[in-house]
HTML snippet that shows the backbone in 3Dmol.js (N, CA, C, O; Angstrom):
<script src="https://3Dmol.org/build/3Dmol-min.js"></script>
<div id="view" style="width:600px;height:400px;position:relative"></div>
<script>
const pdb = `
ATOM      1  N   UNK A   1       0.841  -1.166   0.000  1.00  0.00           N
ATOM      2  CA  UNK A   1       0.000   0.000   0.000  1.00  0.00           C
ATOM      3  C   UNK A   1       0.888   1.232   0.000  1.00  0.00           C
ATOM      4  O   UNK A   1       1.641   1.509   0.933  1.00  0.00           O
ATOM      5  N   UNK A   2       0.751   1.963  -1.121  1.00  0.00           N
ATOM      6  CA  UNK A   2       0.942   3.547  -1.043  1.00  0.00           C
ATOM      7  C   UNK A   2       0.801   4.288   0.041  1.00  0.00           C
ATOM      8  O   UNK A   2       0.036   3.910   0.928  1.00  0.00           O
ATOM      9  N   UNK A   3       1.407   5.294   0.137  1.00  0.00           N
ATOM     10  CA  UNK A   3       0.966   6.498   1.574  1.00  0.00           C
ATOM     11  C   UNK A   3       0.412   7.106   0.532  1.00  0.00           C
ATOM     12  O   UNK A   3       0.334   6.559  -0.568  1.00  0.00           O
ATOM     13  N   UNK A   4      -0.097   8.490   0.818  1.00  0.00           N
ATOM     14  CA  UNK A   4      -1.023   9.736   0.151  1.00  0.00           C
ATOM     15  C   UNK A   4      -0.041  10.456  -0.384  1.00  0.00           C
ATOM     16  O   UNK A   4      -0.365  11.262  -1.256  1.00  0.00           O
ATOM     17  N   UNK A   5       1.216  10.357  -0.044  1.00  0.00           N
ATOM     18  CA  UNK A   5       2.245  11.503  -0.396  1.00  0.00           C
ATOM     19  C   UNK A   5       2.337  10.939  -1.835  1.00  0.00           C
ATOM     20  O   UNK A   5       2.493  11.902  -2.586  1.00  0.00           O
ATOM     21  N   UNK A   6       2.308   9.819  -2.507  1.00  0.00           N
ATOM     22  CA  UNK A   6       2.676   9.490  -3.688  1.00  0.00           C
ATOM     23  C   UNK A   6       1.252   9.006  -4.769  1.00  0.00           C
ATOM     24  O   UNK A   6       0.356   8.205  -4.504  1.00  0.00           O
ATOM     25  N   UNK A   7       1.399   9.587  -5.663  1.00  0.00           N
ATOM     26  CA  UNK A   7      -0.080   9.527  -6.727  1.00  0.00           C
ATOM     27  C   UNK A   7      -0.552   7.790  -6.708  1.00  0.00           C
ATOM     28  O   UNK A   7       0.110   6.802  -6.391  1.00  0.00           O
ATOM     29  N   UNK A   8      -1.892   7.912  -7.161  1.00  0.00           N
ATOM     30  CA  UNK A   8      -2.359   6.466  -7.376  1.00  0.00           C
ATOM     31  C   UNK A   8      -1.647   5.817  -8.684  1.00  0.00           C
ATOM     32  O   UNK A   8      -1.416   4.634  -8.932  1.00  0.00           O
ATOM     33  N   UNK A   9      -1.384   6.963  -9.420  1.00  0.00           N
ATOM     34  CA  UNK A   9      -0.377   6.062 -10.800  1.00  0.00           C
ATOM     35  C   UNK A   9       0.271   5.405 -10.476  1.00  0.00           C
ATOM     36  O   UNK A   9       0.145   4.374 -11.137  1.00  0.00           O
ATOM     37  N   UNK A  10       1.466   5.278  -9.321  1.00  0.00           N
ATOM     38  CA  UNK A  10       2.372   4.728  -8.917  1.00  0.00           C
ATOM     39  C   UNK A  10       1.595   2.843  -8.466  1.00  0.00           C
ATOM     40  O   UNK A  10       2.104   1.739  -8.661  1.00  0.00           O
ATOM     41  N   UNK A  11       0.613   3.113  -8.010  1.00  0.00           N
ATOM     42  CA  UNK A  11      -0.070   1.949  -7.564  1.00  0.00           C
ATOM     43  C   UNK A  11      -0.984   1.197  -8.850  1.00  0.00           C
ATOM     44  O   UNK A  11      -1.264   0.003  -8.739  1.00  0.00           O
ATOM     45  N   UNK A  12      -1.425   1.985 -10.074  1.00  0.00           N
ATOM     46  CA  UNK A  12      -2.034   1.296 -11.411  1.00  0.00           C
ATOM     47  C   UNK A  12      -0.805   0.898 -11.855  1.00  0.00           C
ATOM     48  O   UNK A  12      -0.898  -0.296 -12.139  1.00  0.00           O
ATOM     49  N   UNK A  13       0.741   1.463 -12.137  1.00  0.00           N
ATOM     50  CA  UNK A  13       1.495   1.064 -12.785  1.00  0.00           C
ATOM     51  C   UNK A  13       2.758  -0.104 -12.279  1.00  0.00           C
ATOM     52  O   UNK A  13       3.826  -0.483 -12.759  1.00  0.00           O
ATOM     53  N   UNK A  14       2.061  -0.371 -11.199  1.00  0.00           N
ATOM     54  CA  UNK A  14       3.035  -1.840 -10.316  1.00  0.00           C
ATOM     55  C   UNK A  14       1.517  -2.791 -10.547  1.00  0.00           C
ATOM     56  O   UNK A  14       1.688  -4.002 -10.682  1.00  0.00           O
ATOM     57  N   UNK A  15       0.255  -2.336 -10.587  1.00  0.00           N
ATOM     58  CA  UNK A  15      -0.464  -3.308 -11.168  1.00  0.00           C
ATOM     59  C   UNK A  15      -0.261  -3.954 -12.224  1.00  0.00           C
ATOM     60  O   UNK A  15      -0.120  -5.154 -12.463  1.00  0.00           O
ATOM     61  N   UNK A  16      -0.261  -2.984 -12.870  1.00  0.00           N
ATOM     62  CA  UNK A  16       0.170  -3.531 -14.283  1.00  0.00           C
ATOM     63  C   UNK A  16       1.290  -4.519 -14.403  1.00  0.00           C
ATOM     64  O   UNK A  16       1.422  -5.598 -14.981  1.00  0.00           O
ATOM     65  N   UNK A  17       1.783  -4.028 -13.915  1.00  0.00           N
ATOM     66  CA  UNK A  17       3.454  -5.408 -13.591  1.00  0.00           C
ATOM     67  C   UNK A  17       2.974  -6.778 -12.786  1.00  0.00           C
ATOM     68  O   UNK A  17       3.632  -7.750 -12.415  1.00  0.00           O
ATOM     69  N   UNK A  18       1.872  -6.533 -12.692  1.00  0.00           N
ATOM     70  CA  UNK A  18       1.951  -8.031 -12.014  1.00  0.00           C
ATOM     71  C   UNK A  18       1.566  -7.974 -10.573  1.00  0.00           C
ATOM     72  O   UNK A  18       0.800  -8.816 -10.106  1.00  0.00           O
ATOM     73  N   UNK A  19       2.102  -6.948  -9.807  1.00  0.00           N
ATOM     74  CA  UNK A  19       1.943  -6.539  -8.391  1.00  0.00           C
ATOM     75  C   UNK A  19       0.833  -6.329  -7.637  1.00  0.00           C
ATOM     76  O   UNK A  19      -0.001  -5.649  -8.235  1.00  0.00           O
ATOM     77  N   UNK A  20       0.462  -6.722  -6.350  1.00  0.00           N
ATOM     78  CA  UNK A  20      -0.551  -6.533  -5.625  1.00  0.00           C
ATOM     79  C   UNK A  20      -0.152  -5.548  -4.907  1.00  0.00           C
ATOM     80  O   UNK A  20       0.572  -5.527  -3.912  1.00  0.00           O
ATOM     81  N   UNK A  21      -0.814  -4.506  -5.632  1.00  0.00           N
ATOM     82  CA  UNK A  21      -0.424  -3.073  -4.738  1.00  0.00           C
ATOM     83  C   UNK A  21      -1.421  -2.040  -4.806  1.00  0.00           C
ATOM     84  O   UNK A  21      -1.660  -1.763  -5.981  1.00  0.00           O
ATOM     85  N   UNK A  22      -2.261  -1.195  -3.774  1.00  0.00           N
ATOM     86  CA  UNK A  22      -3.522  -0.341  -3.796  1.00  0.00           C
ATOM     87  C   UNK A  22      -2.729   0.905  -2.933  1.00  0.00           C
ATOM     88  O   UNK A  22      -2.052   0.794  -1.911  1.00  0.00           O
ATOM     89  N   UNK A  23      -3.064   2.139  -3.723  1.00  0.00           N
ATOM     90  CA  UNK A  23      -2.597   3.076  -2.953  1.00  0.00           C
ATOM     91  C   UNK A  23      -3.313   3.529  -1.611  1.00  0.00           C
ATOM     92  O   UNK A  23      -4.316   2.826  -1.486  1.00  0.00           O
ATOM     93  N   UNK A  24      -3.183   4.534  -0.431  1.00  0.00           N
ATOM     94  CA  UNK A  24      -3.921   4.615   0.366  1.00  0.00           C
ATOM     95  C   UNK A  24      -4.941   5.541  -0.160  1.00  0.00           C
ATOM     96  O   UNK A  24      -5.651   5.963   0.752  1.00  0.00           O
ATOM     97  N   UNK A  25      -5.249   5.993  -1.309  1.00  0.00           N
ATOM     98  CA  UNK A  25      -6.179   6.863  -1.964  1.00  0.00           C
ATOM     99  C   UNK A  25      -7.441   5.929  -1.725  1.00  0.00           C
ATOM    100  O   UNK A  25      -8.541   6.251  -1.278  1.00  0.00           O
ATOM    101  N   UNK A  26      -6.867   4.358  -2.253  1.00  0.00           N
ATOM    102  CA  UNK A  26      -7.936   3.335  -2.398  1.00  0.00           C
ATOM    103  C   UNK A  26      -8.466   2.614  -1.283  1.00  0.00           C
ATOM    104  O   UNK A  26      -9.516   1.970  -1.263  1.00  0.00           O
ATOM    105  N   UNK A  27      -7.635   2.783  -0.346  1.00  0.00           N
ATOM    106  CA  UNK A  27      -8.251   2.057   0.907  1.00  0.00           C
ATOM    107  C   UNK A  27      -7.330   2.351   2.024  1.00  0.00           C
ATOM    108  O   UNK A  27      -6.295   2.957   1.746  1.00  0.00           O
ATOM    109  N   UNK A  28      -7.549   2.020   3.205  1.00  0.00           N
ATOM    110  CA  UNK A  28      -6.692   2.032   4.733  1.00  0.00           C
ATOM    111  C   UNK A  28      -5.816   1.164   5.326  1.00  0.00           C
ATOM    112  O   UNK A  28      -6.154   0.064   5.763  1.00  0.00           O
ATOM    113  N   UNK A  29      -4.477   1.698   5.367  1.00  0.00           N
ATOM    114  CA  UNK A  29      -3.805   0.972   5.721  1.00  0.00           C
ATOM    115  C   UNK A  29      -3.942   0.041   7.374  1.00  0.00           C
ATOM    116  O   UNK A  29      -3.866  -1.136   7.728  1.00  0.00           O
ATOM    117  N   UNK A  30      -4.185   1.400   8.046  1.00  0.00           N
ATOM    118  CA  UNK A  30      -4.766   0.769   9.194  1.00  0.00           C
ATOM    119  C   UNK A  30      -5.516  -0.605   9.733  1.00  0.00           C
ATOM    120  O   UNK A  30      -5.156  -1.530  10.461  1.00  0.00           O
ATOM    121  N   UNK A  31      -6.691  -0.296   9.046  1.00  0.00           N
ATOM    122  CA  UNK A  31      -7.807  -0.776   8.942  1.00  0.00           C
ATOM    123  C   UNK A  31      -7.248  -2.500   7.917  1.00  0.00           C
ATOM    124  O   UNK A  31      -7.595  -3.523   8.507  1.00  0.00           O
ATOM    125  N   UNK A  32      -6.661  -2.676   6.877  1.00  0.00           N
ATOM    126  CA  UNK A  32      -5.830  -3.903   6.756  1.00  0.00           C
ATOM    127  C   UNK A  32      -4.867  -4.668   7.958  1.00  0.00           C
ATOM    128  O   UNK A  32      -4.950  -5.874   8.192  1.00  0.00           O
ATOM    129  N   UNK A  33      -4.059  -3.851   8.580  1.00  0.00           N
ATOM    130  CA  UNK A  33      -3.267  -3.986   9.270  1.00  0.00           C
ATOM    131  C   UNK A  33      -4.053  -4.377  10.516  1.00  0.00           C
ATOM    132  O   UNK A  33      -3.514  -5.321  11.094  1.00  0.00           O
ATOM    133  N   UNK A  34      -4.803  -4.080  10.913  1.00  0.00           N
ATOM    134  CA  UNK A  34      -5.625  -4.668  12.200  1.00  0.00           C
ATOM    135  C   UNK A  34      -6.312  -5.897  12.270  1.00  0.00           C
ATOM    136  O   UNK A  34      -6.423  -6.657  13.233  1.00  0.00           O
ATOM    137  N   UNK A  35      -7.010  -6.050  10.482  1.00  0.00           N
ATOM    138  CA  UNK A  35      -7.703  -6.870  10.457  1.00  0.00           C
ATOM    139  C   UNK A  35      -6.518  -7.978  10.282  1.00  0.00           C
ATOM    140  O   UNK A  35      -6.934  -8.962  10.894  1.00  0.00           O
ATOM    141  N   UNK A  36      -5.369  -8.249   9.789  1.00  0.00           N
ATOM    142  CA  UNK A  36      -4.617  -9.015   9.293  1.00  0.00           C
ATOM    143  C   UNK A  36      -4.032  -9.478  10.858  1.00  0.00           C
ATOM    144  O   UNK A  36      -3.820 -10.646  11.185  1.00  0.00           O
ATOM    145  N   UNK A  37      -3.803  -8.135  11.836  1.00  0.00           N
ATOM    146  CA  UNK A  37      -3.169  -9.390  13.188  1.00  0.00           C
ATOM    147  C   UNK A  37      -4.634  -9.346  13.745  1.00  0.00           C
ATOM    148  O   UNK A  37      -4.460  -8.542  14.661  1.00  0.00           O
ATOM    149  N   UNK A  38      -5.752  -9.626  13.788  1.00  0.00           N
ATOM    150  CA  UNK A  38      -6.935  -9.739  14.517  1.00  0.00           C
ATOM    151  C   UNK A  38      -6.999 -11.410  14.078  1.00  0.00           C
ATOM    152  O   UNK A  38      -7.293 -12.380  14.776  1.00  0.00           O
ATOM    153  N   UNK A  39      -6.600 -11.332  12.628  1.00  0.00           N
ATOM    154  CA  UNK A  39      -6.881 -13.072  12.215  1.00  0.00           C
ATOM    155  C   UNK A  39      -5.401 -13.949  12.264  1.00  0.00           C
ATOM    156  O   UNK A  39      -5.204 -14.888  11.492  1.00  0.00           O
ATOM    157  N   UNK A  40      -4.669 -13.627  13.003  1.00  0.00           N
ATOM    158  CA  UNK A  40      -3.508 -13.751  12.706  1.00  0.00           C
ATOM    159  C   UNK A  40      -2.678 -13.900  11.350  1.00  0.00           C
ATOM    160  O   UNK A  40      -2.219 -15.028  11.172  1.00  0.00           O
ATOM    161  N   UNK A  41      -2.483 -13.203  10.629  1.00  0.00           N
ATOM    162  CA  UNK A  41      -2.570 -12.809   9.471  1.00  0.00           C
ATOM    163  C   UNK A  41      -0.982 -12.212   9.233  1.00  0.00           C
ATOM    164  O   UNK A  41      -0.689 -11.174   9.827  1.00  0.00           O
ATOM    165  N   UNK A  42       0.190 -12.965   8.234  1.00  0.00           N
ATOM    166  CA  UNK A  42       1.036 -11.283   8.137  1.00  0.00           C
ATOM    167  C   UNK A  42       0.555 -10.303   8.171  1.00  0.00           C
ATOM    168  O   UNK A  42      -0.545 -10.059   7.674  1.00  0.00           O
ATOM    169  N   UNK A  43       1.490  -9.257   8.953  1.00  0.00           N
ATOM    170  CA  UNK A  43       1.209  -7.783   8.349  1.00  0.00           C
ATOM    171  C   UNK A  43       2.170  -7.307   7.426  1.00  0.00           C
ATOM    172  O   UNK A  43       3.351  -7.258   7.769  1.00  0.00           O
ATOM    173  N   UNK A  44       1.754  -6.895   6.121  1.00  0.00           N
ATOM    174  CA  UNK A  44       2.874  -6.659   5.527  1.00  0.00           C
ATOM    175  C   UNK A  44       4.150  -5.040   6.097  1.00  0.00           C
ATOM    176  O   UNK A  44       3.772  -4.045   6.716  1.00  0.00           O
ATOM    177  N   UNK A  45       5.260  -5.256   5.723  1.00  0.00           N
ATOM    178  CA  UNK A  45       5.889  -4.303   6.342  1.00  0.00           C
ATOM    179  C   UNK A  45       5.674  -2.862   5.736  1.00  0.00           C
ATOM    180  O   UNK A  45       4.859  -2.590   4.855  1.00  0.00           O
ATOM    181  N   UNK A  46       6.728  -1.793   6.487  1.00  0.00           N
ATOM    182  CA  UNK A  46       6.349  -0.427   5.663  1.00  0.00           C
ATOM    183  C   UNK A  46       7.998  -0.110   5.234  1.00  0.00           C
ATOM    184  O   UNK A  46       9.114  -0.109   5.753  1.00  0.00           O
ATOM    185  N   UNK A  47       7.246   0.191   3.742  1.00  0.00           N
ATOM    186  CA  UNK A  47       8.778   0.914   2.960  1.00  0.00           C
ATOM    187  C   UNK A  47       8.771   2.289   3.122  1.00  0.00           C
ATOM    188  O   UNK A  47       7.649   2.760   2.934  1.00  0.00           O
ATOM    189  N   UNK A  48       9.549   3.031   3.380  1.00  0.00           N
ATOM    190  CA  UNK A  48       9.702   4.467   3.669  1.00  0.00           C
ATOM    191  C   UNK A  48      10.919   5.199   2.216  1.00  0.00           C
ATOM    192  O   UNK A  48      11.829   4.650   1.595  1.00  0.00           O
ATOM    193  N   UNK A  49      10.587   6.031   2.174  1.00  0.00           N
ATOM    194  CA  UNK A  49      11.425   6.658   1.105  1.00  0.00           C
ATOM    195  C   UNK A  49      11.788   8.371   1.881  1.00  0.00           C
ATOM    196  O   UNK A  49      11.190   9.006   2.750  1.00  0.00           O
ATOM    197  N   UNK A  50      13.133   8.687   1.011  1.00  0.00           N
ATOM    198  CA  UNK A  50      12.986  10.203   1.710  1.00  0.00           C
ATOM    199  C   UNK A  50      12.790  10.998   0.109  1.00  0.00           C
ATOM    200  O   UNK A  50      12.888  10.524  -1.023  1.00  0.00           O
ATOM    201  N   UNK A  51      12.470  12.422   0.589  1.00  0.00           N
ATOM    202  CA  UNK A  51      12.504  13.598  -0.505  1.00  0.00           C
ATOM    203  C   UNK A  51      13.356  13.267  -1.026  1.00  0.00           C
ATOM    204  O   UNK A  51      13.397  13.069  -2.240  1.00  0.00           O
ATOM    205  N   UNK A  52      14.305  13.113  -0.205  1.00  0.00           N
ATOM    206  CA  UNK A  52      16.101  13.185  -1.276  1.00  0.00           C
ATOM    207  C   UNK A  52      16.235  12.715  -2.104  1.00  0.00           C
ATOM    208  O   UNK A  52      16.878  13.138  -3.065  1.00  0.00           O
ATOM    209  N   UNK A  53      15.402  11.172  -1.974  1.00  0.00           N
ATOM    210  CA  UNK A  53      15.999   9.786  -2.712  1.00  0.00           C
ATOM    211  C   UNK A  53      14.598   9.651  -4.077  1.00  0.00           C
ATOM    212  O   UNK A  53      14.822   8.939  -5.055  1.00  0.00           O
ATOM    213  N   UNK A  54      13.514  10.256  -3.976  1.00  0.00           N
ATOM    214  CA  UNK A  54      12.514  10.381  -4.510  1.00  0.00           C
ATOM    215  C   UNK A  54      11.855  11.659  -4.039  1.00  0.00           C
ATOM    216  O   UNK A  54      10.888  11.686  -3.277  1.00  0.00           O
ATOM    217  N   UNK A  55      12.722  13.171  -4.780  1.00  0.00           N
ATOM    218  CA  UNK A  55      11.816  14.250  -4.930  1.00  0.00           C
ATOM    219  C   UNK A  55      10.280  14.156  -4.905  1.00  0.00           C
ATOM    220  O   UNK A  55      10.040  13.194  -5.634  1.00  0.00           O
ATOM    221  N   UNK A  56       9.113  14.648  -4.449  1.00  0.00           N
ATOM    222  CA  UNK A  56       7.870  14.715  -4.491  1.00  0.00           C
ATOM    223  C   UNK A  56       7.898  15.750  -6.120  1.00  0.00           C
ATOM    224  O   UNK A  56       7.450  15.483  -7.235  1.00  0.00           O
ATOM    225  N   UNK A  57       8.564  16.855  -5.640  1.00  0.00           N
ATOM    226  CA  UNK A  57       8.121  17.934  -6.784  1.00  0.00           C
ATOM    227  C   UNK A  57       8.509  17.429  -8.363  1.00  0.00           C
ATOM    228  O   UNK A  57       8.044  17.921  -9.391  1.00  0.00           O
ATOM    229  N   UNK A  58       9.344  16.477  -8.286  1.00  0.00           N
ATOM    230  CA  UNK A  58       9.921  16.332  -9.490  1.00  0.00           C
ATOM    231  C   UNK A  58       9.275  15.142  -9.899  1.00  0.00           C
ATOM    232  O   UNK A  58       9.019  14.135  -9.238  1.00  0.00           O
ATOM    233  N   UNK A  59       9.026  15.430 -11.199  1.00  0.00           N
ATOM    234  CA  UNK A  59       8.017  14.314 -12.394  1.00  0.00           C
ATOM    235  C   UNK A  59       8.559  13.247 -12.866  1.00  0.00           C
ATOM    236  O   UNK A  59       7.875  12.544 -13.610  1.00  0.00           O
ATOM    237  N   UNK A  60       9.664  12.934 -12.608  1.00  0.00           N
ATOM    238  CA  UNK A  60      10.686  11.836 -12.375  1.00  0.00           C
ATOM    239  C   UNK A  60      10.253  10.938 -11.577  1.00  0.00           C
ATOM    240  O   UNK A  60       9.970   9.767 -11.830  1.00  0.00           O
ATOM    241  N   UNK A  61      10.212  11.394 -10.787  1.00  0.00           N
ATOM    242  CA  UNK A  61      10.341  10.543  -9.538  1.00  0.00           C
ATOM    243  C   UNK A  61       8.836   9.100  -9.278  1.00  0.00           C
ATOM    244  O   UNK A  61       8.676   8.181  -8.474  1.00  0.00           O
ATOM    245  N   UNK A  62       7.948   9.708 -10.603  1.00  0.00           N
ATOM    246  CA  UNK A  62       6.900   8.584 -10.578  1.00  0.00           C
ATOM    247  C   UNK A  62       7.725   7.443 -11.278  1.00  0.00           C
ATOM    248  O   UNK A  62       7.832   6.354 -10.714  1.00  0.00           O
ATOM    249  N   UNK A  63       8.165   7.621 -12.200  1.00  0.00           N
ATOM    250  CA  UNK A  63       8.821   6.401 -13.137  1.00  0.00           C
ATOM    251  C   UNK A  63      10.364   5.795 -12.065  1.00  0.00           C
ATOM    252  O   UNK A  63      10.816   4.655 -12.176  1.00  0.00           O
ATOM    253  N   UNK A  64      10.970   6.918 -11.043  1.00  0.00           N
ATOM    254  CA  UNK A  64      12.029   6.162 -10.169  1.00  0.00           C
ATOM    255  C   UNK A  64      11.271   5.381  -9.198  1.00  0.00           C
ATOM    256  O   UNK A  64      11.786   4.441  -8.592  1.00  0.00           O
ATOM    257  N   UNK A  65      10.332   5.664  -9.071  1.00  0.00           N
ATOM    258  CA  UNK A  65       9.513   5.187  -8.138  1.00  0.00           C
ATOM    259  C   UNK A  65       9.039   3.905  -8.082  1.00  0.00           C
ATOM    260  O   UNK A  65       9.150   3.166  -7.104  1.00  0.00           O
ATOM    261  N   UNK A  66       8.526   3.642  -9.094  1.00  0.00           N
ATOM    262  CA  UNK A  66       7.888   2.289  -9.609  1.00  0.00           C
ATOM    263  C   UNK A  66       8.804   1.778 -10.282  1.00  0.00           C
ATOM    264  O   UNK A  66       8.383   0.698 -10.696  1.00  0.00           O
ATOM    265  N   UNK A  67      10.160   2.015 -10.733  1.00  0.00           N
ATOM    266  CA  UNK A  67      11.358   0.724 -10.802  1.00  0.00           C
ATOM    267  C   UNK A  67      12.164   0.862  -9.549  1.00  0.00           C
ATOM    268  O   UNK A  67      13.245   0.344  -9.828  1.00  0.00           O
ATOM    269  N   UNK A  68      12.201   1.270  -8.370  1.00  0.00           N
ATOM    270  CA  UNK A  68      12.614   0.896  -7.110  1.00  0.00           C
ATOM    271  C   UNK A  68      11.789  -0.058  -6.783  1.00  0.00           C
ATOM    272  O   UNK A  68      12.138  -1.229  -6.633  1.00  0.00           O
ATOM    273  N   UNK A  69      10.205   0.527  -6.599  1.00  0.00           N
ATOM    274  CA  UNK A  69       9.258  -0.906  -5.958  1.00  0.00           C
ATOM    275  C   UNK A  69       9.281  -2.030  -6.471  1.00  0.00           C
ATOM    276  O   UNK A  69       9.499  -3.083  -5.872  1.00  0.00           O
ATOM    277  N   UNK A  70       8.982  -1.846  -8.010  1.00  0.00           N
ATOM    278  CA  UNK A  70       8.699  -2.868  -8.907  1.00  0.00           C
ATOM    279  C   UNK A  70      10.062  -3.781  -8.804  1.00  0.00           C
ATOM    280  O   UNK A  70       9.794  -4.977  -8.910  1.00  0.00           O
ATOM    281  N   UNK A  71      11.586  -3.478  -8.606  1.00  0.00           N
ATOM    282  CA  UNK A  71      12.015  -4.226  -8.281  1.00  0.00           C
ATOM    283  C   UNK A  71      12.245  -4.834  -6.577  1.00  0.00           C
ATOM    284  O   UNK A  71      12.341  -6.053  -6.439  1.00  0.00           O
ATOM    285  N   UNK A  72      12.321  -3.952  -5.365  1.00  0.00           N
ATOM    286  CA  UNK A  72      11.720  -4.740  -4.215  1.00  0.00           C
ATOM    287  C   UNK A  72      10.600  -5.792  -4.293  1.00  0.00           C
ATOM    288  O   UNK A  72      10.764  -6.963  -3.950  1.00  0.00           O
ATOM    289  N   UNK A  73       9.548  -5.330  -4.730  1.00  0.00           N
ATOM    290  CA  UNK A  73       8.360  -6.346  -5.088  1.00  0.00           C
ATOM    291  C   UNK A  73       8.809  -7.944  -5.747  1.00  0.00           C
ATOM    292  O   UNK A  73       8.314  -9.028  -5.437  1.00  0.00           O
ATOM    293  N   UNK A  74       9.932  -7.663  -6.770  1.00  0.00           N
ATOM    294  CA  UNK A  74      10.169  -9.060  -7.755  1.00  0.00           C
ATOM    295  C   UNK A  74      11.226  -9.540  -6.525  1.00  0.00           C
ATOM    296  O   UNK A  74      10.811 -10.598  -6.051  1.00  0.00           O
ATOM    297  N   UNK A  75      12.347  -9.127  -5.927  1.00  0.00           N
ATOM    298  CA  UNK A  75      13.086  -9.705  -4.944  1.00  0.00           C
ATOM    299  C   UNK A  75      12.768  -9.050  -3.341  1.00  0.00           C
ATOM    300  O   UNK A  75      13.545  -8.380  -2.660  1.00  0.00           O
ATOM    301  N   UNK A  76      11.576  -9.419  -3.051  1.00  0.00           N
ATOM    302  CA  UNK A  76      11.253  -8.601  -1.578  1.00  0.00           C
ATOM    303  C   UNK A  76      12.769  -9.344  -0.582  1.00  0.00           C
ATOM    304  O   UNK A  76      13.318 -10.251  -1.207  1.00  0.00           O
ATOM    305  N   UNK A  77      13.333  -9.065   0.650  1.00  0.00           N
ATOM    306  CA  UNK A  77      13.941  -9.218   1.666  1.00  0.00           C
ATOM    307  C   UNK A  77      13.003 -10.382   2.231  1.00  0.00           C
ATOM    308  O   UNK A  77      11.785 -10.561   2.216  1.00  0.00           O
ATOM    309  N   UNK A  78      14.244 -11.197   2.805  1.00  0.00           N
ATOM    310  CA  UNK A  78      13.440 -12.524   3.282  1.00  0.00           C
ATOM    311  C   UNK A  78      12.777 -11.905   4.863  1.00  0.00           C
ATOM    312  O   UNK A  78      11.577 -12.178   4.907  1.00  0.00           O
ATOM    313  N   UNK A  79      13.036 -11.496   5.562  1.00  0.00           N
ATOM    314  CA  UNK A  79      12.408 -10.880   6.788  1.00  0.00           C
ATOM    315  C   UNK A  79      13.113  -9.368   7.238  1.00  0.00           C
ATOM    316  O   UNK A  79      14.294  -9.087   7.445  1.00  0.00           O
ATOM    317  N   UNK A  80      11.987  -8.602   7.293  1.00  0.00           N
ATOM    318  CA  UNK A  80      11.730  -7.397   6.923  1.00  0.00           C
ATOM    319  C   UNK A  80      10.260  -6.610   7.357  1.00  0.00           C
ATOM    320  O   UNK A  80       9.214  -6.652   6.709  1.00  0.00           O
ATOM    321  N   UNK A  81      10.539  -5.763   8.858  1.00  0.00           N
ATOM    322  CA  UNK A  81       9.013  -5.339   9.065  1.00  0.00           C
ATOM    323  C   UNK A  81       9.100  -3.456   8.516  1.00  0.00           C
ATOM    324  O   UNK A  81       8.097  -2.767   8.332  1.00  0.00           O
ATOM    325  N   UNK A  82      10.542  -2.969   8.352  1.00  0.00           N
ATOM    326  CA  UNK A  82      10.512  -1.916   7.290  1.00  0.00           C
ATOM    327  C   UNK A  82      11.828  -1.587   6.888  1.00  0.00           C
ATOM    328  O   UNK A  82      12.761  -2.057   7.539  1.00  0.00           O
ATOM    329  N   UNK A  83      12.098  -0.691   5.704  1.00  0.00           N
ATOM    330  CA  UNK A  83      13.353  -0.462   5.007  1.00  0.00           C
ATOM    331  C   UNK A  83      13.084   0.620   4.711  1.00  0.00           C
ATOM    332  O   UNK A  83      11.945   1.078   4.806  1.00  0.00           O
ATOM    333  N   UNK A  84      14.172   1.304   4.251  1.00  0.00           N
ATOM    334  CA  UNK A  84      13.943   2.463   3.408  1.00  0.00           C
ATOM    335  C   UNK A  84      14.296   2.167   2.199  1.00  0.00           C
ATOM    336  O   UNK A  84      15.391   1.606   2.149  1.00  0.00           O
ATOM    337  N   UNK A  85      13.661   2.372   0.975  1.00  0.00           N
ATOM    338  CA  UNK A  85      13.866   2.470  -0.177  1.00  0.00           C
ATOM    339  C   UNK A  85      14.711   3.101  -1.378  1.00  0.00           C
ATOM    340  O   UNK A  85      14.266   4.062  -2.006  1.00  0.00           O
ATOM    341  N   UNK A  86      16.189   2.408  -1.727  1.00  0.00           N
ATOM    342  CA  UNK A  86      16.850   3.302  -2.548  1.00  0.00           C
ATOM    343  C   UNK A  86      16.551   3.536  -4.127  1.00  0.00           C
ATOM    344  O   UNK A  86      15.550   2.888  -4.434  1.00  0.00           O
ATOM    345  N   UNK A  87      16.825   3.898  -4.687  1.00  0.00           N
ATOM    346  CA  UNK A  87      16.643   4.106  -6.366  1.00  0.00           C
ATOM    347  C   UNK A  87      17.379   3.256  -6.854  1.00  0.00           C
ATOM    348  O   UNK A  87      18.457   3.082  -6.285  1.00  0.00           O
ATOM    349  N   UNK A  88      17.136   2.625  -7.786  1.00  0.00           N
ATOM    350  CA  UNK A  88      17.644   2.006  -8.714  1.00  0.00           C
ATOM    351  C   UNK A  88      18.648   2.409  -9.443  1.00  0.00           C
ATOM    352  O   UNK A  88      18.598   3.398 -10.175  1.00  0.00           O
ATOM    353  N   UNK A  89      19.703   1.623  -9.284  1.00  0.00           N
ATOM    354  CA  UNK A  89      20.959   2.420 -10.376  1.00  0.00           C
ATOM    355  C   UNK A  89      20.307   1.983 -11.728  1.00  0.00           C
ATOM    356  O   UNK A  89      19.474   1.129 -12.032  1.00  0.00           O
ATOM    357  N   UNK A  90      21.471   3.498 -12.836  1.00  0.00           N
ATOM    358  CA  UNK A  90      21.180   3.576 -13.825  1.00  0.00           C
ATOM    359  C   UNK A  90      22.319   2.522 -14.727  1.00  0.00           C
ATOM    360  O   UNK A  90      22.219   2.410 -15.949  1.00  0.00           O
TER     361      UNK A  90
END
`;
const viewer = $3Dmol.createViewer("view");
viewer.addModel(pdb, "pdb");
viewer.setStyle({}, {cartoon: {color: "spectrum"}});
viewer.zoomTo();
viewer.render();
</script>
């Protein structure tokens, strides 16, 4: 799941790849996360990114964005409840 800071494109275009991913535009993270340890359930972890590493203002940063995830997503970390997220070398 997306935070709000980053557009829902980012979350149609890791769909498209294959990925099970809904931004928080589309639903609550919370509200997953409760229900998932209520049933004992993973919770999935949280990826964090900074400005630095993925400008908000800059129009870039949707397409760095979704080949950072899109590759975490294809090789996630074997245990992992959060990371921060680097960019993908060029």
């Amino acid at each position: 799941m997306l935070d709000e800071m980053y557009s829902g494109t980012v979350a149609e275009q890791l769909r498209t790849r294959g990925h099970d991913v809904v931004s928080v535009h589309d639903s609550d993270y919370r509200r997953l996360e409760t229900a998932a340890l209520a049933e004992g359930e993973p919770c999935p972890g949280l990826v964090s990114t900074t400005d630095r590493q993925f400008p908000r203002g800059d129009p870039a940063t949707v397409g760095r964005l979704v080949l950072a995830l899109a590759g975490l997503l294809a090789d996630p970390p074997e245990a992992s409840s959060s990371l921060f997220l680097e960019p993908v070398s060029d």
